[in-house]
C-alpha positions as CSV (number, residue, x, y, z in Angstrom):
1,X,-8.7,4.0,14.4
2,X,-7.6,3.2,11.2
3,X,-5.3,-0.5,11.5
4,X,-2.5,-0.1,14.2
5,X,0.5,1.5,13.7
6,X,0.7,2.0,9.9
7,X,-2.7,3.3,10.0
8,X,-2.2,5.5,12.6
9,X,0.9,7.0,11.3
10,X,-0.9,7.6,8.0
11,X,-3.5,9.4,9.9
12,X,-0.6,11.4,11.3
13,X,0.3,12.4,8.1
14,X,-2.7,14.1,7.3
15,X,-1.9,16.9,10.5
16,X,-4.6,19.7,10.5
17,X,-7.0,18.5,8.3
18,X,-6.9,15.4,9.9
19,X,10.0,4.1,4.0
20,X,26.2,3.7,-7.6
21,X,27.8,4.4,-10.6
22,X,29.8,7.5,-9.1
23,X,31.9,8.0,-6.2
24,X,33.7,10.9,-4.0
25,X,34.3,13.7,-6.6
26,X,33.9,17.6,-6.4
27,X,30.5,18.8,-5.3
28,X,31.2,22.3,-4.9
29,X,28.2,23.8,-8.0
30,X,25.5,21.4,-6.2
31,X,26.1,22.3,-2.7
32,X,27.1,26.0,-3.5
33,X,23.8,26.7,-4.8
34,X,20.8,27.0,-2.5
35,X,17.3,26.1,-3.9
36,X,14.5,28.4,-4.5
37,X,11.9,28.0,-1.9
38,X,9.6,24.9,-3.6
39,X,5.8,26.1,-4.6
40,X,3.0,25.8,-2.3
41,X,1.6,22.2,-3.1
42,X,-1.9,22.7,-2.2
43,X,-3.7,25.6,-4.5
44,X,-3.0,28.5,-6.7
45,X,-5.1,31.5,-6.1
46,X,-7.0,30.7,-8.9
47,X,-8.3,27.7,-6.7
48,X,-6.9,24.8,-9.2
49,X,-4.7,22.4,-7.6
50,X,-1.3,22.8,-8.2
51,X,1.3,20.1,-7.6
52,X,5.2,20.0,-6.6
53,X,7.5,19.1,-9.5
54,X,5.5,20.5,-12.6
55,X,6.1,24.4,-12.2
56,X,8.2,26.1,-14.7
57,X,10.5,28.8,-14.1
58,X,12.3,27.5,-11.2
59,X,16.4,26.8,-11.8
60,X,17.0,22.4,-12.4
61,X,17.6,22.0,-8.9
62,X,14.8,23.6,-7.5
63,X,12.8,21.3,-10.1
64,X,14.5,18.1,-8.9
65,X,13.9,19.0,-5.7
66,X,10.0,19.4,-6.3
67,X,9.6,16.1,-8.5
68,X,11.7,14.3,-5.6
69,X,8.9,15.6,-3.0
70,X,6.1,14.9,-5.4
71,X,7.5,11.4,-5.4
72,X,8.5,11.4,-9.1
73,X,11.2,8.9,-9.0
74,X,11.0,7.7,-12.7
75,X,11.1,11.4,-13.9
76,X,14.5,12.0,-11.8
77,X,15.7,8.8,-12.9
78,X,15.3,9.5,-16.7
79,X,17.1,12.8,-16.2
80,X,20.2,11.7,-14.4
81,X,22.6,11.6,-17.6
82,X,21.8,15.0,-17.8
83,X,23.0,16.0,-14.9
84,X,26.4,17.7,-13.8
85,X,28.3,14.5,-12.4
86,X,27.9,16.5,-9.2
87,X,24.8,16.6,-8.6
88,X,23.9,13.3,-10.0
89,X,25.9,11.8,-8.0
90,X,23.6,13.3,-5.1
91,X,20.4,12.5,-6.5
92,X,21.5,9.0,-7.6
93,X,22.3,8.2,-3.8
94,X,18.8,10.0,-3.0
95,X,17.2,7.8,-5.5
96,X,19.0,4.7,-4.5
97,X,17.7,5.1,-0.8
98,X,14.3,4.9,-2.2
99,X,14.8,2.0,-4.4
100,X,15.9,0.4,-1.4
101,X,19.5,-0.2,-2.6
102,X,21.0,0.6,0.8
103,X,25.0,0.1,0.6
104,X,24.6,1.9,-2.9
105,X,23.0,4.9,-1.4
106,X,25.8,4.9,1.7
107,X,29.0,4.8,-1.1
108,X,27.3,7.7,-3.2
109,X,25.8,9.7,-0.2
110,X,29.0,9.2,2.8
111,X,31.3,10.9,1.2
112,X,29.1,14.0,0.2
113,X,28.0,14.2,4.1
114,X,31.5,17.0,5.0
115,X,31.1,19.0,1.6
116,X,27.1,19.4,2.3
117,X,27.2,20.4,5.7
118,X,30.2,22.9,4.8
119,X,28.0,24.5,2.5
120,X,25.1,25.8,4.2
121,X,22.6,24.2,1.9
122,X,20.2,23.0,4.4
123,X,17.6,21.6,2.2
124,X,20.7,19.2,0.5
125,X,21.9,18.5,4.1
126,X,18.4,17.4,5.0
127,X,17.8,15.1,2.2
128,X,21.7,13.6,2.4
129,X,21.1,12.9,6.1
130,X,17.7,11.6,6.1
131,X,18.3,9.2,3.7
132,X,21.7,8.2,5.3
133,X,20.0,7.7,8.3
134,X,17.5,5.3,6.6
135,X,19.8,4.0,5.0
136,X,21.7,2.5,8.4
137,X,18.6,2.0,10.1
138,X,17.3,-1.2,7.3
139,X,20.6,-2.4,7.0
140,X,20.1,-3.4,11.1
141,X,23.4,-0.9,11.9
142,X,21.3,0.1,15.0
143,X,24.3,2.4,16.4
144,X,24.8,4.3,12.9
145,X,20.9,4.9,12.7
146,X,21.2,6.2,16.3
147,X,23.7,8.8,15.7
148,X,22.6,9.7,12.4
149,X,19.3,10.5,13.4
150,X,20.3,12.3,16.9
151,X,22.8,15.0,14.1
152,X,20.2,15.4,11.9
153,X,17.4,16.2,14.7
154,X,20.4,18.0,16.5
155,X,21.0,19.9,13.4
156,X,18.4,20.6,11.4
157,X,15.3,20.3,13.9
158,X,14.4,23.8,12.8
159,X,14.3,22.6,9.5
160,X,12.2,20.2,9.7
161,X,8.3,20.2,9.1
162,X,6.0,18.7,11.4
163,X,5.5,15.6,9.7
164,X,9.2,14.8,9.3
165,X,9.6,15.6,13.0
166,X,7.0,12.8,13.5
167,X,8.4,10.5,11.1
168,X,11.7,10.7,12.5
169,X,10.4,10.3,16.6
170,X,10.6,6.4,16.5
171,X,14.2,5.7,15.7
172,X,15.7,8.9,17.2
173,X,14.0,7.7,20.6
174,X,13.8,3.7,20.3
175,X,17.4,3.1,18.4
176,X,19.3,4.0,21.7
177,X,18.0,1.7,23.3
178,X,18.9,-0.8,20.7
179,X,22.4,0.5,19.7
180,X,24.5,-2.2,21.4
181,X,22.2,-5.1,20.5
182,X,24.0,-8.1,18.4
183,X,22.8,-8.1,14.5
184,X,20.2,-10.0,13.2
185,X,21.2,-13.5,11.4
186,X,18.5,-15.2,9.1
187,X,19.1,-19.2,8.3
188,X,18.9,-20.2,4.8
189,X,15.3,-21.4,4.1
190,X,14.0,-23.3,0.9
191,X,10.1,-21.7,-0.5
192,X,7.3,-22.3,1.0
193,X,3.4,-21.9,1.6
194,X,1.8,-20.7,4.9
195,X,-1.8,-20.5,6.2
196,X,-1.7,-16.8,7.8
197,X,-5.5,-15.5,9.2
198,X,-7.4,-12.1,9.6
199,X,-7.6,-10.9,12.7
200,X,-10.6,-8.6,13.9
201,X,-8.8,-5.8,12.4
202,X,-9.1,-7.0,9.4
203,X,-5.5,-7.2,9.3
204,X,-3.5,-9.7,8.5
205,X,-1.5,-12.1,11.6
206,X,0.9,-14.5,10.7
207,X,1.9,-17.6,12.8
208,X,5.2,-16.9,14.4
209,X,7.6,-19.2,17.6
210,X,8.7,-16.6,20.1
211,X,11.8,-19.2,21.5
212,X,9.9,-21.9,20.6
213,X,6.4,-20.2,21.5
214,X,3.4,-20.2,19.3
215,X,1.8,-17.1,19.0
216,X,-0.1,-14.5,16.0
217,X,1.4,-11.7,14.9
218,X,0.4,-9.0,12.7
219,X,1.6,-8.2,9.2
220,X,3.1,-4.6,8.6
221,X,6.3,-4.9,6.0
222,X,6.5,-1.0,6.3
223,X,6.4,-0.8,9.8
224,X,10.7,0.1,11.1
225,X,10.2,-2.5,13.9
226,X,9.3,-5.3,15.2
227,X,7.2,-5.1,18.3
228,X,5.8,-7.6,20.8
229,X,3.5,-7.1,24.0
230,X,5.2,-7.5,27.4
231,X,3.1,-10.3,28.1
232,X,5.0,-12.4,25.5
233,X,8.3,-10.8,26.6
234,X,7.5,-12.5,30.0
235,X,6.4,-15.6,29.1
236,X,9.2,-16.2,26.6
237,X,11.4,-15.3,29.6
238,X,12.6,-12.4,27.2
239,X,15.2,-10.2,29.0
240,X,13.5,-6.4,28.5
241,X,15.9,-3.6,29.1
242,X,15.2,-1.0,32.7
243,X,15.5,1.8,30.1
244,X,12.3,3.3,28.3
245,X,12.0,5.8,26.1
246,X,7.9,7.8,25.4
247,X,6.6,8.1,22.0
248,X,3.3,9.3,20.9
249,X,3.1,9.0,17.0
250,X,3.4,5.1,18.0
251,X,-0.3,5.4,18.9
252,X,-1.5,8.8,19.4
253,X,-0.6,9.2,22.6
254,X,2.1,9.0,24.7
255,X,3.4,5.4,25.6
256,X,6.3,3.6,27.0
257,X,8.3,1.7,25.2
258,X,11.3,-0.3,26.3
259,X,13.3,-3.4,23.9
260,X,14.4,-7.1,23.6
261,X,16.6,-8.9,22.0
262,X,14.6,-12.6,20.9
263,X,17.5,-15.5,20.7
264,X,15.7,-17.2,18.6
265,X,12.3,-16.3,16.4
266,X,10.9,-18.7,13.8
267,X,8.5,-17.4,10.8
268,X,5.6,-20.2,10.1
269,X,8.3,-22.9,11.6
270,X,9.9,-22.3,7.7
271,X,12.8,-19.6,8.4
272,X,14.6,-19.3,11.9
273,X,16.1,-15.5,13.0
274,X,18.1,-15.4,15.8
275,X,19.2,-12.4,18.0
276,X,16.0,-10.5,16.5
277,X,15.6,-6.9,18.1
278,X,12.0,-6.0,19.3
279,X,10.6,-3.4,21.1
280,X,8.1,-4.3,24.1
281,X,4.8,-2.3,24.4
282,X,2.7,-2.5,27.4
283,X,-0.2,-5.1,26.7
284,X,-3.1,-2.3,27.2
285,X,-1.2,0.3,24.7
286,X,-2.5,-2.5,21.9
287,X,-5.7,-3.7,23.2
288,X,-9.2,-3.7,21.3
289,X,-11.6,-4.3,24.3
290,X,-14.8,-4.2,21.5
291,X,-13.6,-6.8,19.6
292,X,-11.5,-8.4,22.5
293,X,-8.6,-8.1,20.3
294,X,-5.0,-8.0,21.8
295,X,-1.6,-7.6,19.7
296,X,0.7,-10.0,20.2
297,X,3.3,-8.5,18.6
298,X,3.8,-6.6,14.7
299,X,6.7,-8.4,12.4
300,X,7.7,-5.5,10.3
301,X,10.5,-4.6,7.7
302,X,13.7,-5.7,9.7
303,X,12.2,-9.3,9.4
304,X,10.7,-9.3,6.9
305,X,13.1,-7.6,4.6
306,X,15.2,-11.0,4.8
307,X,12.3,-12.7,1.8
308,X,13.3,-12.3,-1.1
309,X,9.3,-12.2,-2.6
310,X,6.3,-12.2,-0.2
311,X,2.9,-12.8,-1.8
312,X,-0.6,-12.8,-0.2
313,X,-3.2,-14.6,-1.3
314,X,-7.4,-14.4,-1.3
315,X,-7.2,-17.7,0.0
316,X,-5.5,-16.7,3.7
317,X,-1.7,-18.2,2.3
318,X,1.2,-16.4,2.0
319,X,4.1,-17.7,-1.1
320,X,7.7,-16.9,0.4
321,X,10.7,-17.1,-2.5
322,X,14.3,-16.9,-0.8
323,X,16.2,-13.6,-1.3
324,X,18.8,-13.9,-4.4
325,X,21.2,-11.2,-6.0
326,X,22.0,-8.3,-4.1
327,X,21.4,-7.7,-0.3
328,X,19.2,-5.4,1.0
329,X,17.9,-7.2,4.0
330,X,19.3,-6.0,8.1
331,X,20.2,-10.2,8.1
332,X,22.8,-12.3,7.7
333,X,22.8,-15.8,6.5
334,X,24.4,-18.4,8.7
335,X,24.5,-22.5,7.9
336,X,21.6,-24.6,10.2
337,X,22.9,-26.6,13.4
338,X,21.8,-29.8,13.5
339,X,20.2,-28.6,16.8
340,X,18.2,-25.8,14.5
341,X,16.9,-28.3,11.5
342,X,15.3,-30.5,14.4
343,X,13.8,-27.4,16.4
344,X,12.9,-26.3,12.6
345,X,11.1,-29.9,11.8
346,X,9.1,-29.7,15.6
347,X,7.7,-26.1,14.7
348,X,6.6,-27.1,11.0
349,X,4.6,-29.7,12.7
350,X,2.3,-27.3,15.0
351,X,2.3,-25.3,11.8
352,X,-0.8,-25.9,9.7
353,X,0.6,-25.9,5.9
354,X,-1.1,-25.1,2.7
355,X,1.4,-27.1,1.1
356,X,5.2,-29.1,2.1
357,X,6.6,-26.6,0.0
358,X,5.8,-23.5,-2.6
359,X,6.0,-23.5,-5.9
360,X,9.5,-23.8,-7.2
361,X,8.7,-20.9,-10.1
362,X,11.6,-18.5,-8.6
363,X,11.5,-15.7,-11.2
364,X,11.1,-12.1,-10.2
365,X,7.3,-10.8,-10.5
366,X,6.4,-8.6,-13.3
367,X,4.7,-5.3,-12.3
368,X,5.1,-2.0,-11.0
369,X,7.8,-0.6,-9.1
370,X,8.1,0.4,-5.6
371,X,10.1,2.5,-3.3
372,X,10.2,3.4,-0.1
373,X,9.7,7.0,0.9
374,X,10.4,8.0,4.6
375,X,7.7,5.3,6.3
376,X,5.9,5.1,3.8
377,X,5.5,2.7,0.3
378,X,5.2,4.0,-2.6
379,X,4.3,2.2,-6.0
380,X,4.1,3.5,-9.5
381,X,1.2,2.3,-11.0
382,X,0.8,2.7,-15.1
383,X,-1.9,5.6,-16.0
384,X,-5.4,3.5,-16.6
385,X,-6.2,3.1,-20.3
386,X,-9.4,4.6,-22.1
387,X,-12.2,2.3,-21.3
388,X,-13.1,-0.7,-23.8
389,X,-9.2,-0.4,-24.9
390,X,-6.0,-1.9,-23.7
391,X,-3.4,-0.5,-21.5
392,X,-1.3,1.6,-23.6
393,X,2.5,0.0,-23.5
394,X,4.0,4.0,-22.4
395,X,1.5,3.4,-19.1
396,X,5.0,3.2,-17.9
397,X,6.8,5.6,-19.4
398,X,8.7,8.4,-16.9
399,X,5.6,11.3,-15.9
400,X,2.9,9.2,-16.9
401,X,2.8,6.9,-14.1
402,X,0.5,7.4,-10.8
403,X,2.2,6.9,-7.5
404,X,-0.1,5.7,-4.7
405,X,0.7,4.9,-0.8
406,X,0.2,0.7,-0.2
407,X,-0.4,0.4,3.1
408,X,-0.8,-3.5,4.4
409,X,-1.2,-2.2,8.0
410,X,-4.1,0.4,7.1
411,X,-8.2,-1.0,6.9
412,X,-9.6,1.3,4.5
413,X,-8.6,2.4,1.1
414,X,-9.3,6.2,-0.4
415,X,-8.4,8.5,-3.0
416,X,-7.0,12.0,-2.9
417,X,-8.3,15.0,-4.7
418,X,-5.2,14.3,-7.2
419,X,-7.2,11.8,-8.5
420,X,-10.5,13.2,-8.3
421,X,-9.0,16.5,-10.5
422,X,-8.1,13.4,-13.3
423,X,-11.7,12.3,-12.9
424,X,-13.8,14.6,-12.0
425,X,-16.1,14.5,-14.8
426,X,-16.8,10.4,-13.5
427,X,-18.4,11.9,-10.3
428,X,-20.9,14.8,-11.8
429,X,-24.1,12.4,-11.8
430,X,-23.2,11.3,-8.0
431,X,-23.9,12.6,-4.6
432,X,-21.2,14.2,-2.8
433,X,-21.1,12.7,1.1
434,X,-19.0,13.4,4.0
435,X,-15.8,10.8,4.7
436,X,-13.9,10.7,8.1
437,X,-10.7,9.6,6.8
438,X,-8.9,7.1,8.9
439,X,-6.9,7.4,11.9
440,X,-7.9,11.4,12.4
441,X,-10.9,10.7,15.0
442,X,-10.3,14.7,15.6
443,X,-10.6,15.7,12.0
444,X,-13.9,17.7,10.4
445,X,-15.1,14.6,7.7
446,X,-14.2,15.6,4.3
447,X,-16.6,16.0,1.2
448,X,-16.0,12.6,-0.8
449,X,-17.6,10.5,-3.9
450,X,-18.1,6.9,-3.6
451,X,-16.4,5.4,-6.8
452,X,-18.3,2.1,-8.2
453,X,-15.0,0.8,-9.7
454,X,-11.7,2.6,-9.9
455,X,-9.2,1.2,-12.4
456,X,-5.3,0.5,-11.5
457,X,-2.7,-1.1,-13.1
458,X,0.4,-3.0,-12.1
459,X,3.0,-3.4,-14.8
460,X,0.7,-5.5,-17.5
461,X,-2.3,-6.1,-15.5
462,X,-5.2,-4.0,-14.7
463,X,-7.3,-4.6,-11.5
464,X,-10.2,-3.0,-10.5
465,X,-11.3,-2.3,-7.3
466,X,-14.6,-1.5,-5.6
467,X,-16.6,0.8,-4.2
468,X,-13.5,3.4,-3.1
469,X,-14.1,7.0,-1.5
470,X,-12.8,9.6,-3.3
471,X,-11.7,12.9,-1.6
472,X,-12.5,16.2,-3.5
473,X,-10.4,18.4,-1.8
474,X,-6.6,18.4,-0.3
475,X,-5.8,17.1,3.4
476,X,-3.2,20.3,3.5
477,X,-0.4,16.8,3.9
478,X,1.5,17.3,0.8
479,X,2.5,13.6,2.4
480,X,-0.8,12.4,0.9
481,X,-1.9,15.3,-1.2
482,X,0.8,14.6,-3.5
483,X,-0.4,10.6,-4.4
484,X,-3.1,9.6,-5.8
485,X,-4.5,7.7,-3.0
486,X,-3.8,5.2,0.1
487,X,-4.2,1.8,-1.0
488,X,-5.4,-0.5,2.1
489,X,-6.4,-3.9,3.0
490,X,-10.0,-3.3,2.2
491,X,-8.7,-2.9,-1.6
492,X,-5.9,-5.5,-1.5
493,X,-8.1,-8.1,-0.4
494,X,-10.8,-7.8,-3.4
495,X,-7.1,-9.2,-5.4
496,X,-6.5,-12.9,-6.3
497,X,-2.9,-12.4,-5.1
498,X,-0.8,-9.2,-4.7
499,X,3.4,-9.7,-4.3
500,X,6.0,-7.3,-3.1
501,X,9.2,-8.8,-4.7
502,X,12.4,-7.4,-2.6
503,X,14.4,-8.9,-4.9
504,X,13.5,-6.5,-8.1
505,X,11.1,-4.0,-6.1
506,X,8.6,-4.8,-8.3
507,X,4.8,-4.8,-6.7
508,X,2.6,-7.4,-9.0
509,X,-1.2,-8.4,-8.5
510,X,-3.4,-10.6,-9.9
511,X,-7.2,-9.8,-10.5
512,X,-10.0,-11.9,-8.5
């Protein structure tokens, strides 16, 4: 099992073989014209791999469509001023959603919603909805998200693959039974430094008060919820809700899952949430009896969407900078009670520090950007220079960057067969071996190289990572088949540092 819940919806992924410049105005040529059917992402009959967003002869649309699914964000982006103001002003709310610029993806996308649906264009009604309902969801408007979610499934559930019918099960079942909570309110906090450890996942758990509790819990900043085990519920004396709904993409099979609402939760005794939503899994659903492991509870993007810059170090510390410029976070700041700073200065003091405070160097990370696509994180890294010379300065430039999955909660790191076509000719000295890819215990292995040393780079810097498995052929996921690989803990951790600033969506590392 690949990680927790990250991992195990990456392994979902991989099905059989094993997440504002323009306003209302006239839509009528976008929505009027429906796409051509997008090319089959896997192979030609020739057997070469063939990938969505670089075939000719398909009409502009159909094109944009194909980069969007190929995750070519920078490509779309550079051709936006091109575009009829119509149908820029639908991809620029597409695109917005993925930047994570949520209130400028609503005031493009909203008003497009009656026009869309009037059309007939499903595959423009899909996108619109699906990243309206995102949208809602990380802002923390738990009641939008519900009912945007319960019209697109009620809508378009024909229309929707396997994977999106997946992706979609947790917040059309859990966000009922959160649709009346209270929002989330975050208390200003000043930077800081905070010892976080490893757990026998190899994952990372960070030290968290549940009402003035201590407990671990783990790390996933793409994971849509928090979560915490009913033990901690009870022993907080957490009020949990009668009503439940079943999931299985939560684990792999089908679980209960019911929600609380935590009055107050406090991050490292340094920044104090109150009226945080959670959903309560039963103890067992997150136990690891061979390594006697059991998840207290998983502080994912609704929390942690509040920092303004997270960064992880090799040294088991974690460098939090407070959100500036424009929101994006499901929070809202409120002033500290005197009440609060004395409950703040108790829970600092059962908090082991790496230092009284971080370094007071607030300004945004340099490096590559980062998007969120559906549950999953993208990042653009710059195409690897020639070896013995320096990154070239285009390794940036739109179509020349390589988009890979980062995925904190996930143990191992691999590479897809899009990168082993780039490479292939690295691998022809090497023995080919068989690689059972994470979190698909049910899937034949796949024929993989081991890579000695792959390359990547992160805005100006370069890192290399070892000792990486390579896949040679595609998953049949044009989820994964379409990055260049899935970038775990197992590859983050061989980093000095590595930062996800919210505040710029720019993903920096530093080498070891």
């Amino acid at each position: 099992m690949n990680g927790l819940h990250r991992g195990l919806r990456i392994g979902r992924h991989e099905g059989c073989a094993l997440v504002l410049f323009l306003l209302a105005g006239a839509a009528a040529p976008l929505l009027a014209q429906q796409p051509a059917p997008p090319p089959d992402p896997q192979q030609s009959s020739q057997g070469e791999q063939v990938h969505t967003g670089v075939t000719s002869g398909l009409d502009a649309d159909a094109r944009l469509q194909n980069l969007l699914a190929d995750h070519q964000f920078l490509r779309i982006e550079a051709q936006l001023d091109q575009l009829p103001l119509e149908e820029a002003q639908f991809y620029r709310g597409i695109l917005a959603n993925r930047e994570n610029d949520l209130k400028g993806s609503i005031l493009l996308l909203e008003p497009l919603v009656e026009k869309v649906t009037a059309s007939g264009d499903t595959a423009h009604e899909k996108l619109l909805r699906k990243a309206l309902a995102e949208d809602y969801l990380r802002l923390g408007d738990f009641a939008k998200a519900a009912k945007a979610y319960q019209t697109l499934e009620t809508r378009l559930q024909t229309k929707l693959s396997p994977d999106e019918q997946d992706e979609i099960e947790l917040p059309l079942k859990l966000l009922p039974l959160a649709a009346a909570n209270p929002p989330m309110t975050v208390e200003p906090y000043d930077p800081f430094e905070l010892q976080v450890s490893k757990n026998p996942l190899g994952l990372t758990d960070i030290p968290v008060f549940v009402d003035a509790r201590p407990h671990s819990w783990m790390l996933d900043p793409t994971a849509p919820f928090n979560l915490i085990a009913r033990s901690l519920a009870k022993e907080a004396g957490l009020k949990v809700s009668e009503e439940a709904s079943t999931i299985h993409t939560l684990t792999g099979r089908p679980i209960q899952v019911h929600v609380t609402v935590i009055p107050r939760f406090t991050l490292g005794g340094r920044i104090t949430f109150r009226n945080m939503t959670a959903f309560v899994f039963e103890d067992q659903d997150y136990a690891y009896p061979r390594t006697r492991y059991q998840v207290q509870g998983v502080l994912g993007y609704p929390a942690l969407s509040a920092l303004g810059s997270l960064t992880i170090t090799a040294d088991a510390t974690i460098e939090v900078q407070p959100r500036e410029g424009r929101p994006v976070a499901p929070v809202q700041s409120v002033q500290k009670t005197e009440t609060a700073q004395k409950v703040e200065a108790d829970t600092k003091a059962d908090i082991p520090q790496k230092a009284d405070s971080a370094k007071k160097d607030d300004r945004p990370a340099q490096g590559a950007r980062f998007f969120f696509d559906g549950d999953q994180m993208i990042v653009a890294l710059g195409k690897p220079a020639v070896p013995g010379e320096a990154p070239s300065p285009s390794a940036q430039k739109a179509g020349e960057e390589r988009m890979y999955v980062i995925d904190v909660g996930g143990q191992q790191t691999y590479l897809t067969s899009r990168y082993y076509s780039e490479h292939s000719d690295d691998f022809s000295s090497l023995k080919m071996e068989l690689f059972s890819l994470p979190g698909a215990s049910s899937a034949p292995p796949q024929p993989a190289y081991v890579a000695e040393s792959v390359p990547l780079t992160a805005g100006p810097t370069t890192v290399h990572v070892h000792y990486v498995q390579v896949l040679t052929q595609p998953l049949g996921s044009a989820a994964l088949d379409d990055v260049y690989g899935v970038l775990g803990v197992d590859a983050l951790d061989q980093l000095k540092a590595y930062t996800f600033d919210y505040r710029t969506m720019r993903f920096s590392v530093k080498p070891e």
